[in-house]
N, CA and C atoms as a LAMMPS dump frame, in Angstrom:
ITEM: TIMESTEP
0
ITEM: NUMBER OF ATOMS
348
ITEM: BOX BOUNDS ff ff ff
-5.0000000000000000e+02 5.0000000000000000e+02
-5.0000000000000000e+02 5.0000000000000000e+02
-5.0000000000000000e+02 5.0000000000000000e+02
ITEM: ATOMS id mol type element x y z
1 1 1 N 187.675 -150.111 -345.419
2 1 2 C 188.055 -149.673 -346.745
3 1 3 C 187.045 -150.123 -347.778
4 2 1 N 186.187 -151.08 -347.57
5 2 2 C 185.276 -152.224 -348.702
6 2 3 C 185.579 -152.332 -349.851
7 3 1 N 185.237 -151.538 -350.567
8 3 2 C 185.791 -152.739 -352.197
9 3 3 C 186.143 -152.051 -352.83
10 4 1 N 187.101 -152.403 -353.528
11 4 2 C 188.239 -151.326 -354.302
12 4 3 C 188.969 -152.355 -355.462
13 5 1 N 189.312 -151.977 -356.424
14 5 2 C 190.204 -152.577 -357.677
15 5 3 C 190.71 -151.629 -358.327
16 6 1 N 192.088 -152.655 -359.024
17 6 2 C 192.629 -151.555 -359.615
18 6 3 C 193.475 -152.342 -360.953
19 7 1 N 193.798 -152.211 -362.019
20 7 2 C 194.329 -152.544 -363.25
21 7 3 C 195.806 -152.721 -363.566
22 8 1 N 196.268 -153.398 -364.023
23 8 2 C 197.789 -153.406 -364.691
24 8 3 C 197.405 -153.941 -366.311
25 9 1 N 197.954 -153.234 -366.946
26 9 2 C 198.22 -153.649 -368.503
27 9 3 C 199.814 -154.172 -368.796
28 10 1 N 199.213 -155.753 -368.694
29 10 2 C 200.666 -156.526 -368.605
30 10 3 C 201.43 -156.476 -370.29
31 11 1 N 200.364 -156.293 -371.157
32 11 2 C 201.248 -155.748 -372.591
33 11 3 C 202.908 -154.884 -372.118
34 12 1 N 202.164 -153.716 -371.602
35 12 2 C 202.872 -152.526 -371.409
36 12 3 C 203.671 -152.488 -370.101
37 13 1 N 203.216 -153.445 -369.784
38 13 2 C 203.718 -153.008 -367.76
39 13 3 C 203.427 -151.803 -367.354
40 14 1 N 202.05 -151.475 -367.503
41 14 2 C 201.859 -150.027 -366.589
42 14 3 C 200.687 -150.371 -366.213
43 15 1 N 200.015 -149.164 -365.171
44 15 2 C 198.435 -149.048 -364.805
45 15 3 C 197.739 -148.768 -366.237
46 16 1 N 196.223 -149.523 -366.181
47 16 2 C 195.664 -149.061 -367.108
48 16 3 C 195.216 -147.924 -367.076
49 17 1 N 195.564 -146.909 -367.185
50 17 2 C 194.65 -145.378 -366.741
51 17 3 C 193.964 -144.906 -368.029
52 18 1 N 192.626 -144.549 -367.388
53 18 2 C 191.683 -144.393 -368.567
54 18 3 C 190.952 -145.364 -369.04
55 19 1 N 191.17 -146.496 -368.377
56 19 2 C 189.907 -147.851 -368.994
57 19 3 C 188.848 -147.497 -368.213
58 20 1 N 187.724 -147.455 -368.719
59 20 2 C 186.51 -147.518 -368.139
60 20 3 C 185.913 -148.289 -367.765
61 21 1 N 185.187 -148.663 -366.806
62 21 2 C 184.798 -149.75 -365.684
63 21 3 C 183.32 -149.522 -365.029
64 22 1 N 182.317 -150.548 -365.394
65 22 2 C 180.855 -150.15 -365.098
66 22 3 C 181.155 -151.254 -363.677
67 23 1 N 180.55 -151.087 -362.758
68 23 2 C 180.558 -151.962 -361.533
69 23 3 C 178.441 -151.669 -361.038
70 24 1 N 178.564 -153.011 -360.86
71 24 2 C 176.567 -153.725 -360.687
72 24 3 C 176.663 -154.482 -359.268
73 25 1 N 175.666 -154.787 -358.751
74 25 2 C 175.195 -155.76 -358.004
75 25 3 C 174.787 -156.28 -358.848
76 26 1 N 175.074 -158.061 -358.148
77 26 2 C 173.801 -158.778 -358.859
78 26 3 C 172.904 -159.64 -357.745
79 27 1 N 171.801 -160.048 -358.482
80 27 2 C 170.909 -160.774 -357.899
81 27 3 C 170.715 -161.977 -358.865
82 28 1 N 171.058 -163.224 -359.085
83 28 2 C 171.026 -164.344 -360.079
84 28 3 C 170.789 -163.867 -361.519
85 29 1 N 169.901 -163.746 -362.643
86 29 2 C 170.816 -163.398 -363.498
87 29 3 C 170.921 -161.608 -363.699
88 30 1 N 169.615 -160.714 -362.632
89 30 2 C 169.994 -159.636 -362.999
90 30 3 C 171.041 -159.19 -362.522
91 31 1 N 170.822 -157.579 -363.152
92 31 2 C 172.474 -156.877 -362.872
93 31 3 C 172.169 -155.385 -362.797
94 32 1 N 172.273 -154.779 -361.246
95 32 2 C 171.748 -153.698 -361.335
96 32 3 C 173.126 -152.466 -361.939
97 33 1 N 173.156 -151.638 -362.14
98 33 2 C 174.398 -150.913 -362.191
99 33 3 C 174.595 -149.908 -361.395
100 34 1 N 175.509 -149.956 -360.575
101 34 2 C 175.529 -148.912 -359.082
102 34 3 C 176.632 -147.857 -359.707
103 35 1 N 177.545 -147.936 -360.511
104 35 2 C 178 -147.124 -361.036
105 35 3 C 178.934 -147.161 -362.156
106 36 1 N 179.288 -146.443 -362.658
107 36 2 C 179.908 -146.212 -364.264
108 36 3 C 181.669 -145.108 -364.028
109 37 1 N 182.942 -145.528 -363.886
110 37 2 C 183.854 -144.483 -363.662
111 37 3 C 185.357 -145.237 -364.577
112 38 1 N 186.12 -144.058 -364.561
113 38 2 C 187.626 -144.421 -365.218
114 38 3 C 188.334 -144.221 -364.554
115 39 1 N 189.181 -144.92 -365.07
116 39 2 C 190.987 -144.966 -363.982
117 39 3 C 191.637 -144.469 -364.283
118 40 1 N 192.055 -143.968 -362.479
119 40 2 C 193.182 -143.385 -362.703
120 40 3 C 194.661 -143.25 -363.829
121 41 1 N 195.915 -142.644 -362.913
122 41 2 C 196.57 -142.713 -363.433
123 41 3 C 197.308 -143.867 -363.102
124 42 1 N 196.824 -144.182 -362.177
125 42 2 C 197.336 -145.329 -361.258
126 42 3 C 196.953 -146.473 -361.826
127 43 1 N 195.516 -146.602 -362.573
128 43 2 C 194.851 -147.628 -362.932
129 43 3 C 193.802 -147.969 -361.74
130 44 1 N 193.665 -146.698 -360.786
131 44 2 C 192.654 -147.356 -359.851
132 44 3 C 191.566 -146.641 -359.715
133 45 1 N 190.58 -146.423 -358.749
134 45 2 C 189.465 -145.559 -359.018
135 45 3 C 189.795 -144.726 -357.809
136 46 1 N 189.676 -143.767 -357.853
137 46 2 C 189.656 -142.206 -357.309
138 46 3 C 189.69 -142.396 -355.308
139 47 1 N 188.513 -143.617 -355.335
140 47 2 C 188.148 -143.725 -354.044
141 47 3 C 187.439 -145.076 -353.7
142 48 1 N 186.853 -145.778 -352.774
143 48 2 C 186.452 -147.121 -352.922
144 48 3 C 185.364 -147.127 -353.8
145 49 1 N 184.661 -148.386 -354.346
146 49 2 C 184.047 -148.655 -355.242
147 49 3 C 182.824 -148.312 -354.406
148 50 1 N 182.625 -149.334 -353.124
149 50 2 C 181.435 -148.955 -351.82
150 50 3 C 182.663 -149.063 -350.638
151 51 1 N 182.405 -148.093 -350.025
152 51 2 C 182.793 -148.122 -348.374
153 51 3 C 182.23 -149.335 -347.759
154 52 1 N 182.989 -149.629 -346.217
155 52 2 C 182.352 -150.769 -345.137
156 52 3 C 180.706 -149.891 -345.373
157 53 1 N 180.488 -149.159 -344.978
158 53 2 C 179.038 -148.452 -344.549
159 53 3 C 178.412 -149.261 -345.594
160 54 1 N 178.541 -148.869 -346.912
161 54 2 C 178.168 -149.367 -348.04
162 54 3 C 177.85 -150.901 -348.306
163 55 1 N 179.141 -151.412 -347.972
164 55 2 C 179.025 -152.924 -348.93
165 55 3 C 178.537 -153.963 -347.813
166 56 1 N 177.605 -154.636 -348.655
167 56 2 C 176.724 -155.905 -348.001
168 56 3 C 176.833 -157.046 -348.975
169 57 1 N 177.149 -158.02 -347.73
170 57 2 C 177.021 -159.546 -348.59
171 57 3 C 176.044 -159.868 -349.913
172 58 1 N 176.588 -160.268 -350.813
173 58 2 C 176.347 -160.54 -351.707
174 58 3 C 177.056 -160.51 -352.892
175 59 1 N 176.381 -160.267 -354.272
176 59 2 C 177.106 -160.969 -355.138
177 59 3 C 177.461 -159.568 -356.193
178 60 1 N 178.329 -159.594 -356.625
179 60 2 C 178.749 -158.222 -357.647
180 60 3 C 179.34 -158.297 -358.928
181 61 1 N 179.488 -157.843 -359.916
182 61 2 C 180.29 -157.759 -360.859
183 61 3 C 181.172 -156.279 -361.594
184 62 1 N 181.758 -156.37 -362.213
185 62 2 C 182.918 -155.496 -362.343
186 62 3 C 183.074 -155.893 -364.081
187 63 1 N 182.679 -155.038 -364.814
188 63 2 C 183.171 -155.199 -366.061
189 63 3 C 183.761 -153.898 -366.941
190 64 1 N 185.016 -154.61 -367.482
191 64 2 C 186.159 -153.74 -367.39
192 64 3 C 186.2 -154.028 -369.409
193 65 1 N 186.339 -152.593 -369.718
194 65 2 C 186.095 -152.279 -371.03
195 65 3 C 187.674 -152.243 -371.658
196 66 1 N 188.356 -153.844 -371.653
197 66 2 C 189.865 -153.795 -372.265
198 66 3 C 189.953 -153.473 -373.604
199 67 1 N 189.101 -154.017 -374.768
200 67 2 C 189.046 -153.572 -376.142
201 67 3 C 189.159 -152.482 -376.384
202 68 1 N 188.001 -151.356 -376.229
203 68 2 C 188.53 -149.793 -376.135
204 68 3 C 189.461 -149.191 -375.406
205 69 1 N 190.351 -149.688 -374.342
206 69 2 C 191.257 -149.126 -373.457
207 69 3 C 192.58 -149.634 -375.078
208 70 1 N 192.606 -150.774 -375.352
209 70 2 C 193.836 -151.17 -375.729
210 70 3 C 193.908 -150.694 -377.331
211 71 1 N 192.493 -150.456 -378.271
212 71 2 C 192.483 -149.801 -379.301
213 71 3 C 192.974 -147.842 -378.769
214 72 1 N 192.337 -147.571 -377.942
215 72 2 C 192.958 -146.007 -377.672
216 72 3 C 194.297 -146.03 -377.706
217 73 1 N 195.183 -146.798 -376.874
218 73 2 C 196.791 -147.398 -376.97
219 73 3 C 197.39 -147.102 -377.902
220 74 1 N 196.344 -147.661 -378.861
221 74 2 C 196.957 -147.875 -380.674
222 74 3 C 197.145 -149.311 -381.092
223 75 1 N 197.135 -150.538 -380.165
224 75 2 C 197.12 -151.654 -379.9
225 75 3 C 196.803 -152.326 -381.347
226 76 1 N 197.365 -152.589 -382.614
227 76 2 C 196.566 -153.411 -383.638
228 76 3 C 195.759 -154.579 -383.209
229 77 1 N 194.611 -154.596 -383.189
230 77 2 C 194.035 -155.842 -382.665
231 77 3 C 192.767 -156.417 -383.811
232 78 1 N 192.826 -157.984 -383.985
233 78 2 C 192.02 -158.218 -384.597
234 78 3 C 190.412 -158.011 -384.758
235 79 1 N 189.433 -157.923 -385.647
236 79 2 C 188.273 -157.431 -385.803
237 79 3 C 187.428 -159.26 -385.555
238 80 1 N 186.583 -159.45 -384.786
239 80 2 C 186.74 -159.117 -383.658
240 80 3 C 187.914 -159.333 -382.647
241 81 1 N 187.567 -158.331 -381.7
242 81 2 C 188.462 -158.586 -380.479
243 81 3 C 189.185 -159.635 -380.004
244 82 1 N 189.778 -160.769 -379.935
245 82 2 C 189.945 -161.3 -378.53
246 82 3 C 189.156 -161.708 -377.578
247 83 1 N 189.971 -160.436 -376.734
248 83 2 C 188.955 -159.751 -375.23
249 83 3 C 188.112 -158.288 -375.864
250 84 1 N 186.802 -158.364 -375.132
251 84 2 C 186.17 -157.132 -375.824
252 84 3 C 186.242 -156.298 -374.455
253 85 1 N 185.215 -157.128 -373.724
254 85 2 C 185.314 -156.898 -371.92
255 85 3 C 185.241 -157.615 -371.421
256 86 1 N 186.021 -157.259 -369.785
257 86 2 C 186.456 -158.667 -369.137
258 86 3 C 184.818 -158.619 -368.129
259 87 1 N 184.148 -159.254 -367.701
260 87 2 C 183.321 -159.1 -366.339
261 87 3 C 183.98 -160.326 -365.306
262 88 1 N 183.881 -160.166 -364.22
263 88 2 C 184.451 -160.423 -363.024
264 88 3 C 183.204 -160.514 -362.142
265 89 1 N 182.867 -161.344 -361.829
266 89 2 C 181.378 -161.982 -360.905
267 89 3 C 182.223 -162.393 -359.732
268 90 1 N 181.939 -161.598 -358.229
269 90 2 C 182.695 -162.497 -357.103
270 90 3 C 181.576 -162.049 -355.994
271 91 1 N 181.679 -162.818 -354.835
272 91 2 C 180.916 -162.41 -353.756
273 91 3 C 181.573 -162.042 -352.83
274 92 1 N 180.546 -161.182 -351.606
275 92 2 C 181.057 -160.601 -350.644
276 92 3 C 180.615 -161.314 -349.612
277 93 1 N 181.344 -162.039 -348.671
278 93 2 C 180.865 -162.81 -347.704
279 93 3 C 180.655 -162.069 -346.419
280 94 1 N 181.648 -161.119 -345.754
281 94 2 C 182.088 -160.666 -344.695
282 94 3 C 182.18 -159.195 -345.077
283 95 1 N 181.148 -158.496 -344.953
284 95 2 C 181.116 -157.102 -345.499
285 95 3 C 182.099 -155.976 -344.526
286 96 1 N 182.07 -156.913 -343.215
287 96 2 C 183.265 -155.791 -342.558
288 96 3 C 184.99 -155.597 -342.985
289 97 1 N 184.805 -157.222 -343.556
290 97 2 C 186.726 -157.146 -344.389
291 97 3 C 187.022 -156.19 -345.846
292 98 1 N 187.996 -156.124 -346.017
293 98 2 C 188.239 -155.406 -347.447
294 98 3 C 188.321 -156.246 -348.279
295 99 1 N 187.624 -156.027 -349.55
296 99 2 C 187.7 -156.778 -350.961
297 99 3 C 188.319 -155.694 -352.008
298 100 1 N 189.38 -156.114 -352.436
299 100 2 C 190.51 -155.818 -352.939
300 100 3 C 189.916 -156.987 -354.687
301 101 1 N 189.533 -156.297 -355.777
302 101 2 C 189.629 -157.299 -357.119
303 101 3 C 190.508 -156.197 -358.015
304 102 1 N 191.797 -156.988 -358.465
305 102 2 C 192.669 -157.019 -359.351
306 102 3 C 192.646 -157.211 -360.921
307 103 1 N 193.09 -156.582 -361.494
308 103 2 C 193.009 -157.185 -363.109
309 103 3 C 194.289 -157.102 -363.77
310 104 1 N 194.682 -157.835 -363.955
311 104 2 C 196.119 -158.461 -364.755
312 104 3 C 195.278 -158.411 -366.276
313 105 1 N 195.962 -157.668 -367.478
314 105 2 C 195.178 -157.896 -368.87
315 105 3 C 196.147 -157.541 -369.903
316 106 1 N 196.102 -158.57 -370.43
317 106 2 C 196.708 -157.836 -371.934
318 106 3 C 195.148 -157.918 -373.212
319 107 1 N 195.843 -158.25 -374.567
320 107 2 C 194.745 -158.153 -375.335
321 107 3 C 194.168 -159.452 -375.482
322 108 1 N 195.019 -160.509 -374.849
323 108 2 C 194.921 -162.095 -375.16
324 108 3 C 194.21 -162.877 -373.748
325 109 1 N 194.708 -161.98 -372.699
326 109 2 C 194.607 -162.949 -371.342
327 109 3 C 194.241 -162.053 -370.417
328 110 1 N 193.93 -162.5 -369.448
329 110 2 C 193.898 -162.08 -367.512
330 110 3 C 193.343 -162.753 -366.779
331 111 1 N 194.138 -162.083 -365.58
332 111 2 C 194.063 -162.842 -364.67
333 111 3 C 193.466 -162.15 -363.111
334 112 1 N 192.745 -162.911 -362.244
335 112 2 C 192.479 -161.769 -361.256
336 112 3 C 192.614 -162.712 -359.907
337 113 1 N 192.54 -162.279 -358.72
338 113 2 C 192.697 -162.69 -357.391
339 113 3 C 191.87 -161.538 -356.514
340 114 1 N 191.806 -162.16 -355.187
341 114 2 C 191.065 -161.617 -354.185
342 114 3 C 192.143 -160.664 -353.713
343 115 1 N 192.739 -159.396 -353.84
344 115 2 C 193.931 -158.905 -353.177
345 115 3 C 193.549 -158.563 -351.66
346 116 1 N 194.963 -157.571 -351.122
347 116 2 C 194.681 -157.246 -350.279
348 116 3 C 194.958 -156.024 -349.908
C-alpha cells in the first residue's frame, strides 16, 4: 500500500476535504517536492502518496495548508494565524511496510501518529 495520510478537522469533527497538501522528500536540510494534491471528501488523497514500488527508505515531509483550509470554513481566526501550516518530517525505515501519517487539527493544535 506505501504511504498514505489522511485528515480529521477536530474543530468540526469531520474529514478535512479540500485542504491542500504539498508532500517532498528530504535529504538534510533540502526538500525536493514530489507532489502537490487536495483532499478528498474523506479528507484523504485519491490514491497512495508513493506505492511499495515507489517508496524507499528515507526521510519525507508532508505539509498540510490548515490556515487556508480553516479560513475557507469561515473559521474567524486571528491575523496572524496560530497554525499557518502544519509540516510533518518522518522517516521510512522498511519500505516494504505501510506508512499510514495522520493529522488530527484544529486552528490551535494537532496531533499525528504512525497509523495503520
Amino acid at each position: 500500500m506505501g504511504l498514505s495520510t489522511h485528515v480529521l478537522d477536530t474543530m468540526h469533527g469531520c474529514p478535512a476535504a479540500g485542504m491542500a497538501v504539498a508532500f517532498f522528500r528530504t535529504e538534510g536540510d533540502q526538500a525536493t517536492l514530489v507532489r502537490q494534491l487536495v483532499l478528498n471528501a474523506d479528507g484523504r488523497t485519491d490514491g497512495p502518496l508513493l506505492d511499495n514500488a515507489s517508496l524507499q527508505p528515507g526521510t519525507y515531509r508532508l505539509s498540510f495548508d490548515v490556515g487556508a483550509y480553516f479560513k475557507a470554513r469561515g473559521v474567524a481566526l486571528p491575523e496572524p494565524n496560530f497554525l499557518d501550516r502544519v509540516s510533518l518530517d518522518f522517516g521510512v525505515a522498511h519500505a516494504e511496510q505501510h506508512y499510514h501519517v495522520p493529522l488530527l487539527v484544529s486552528p490551535w493544535s494537532y496531533s499525528t501518529y504512525r497509523g495503520s
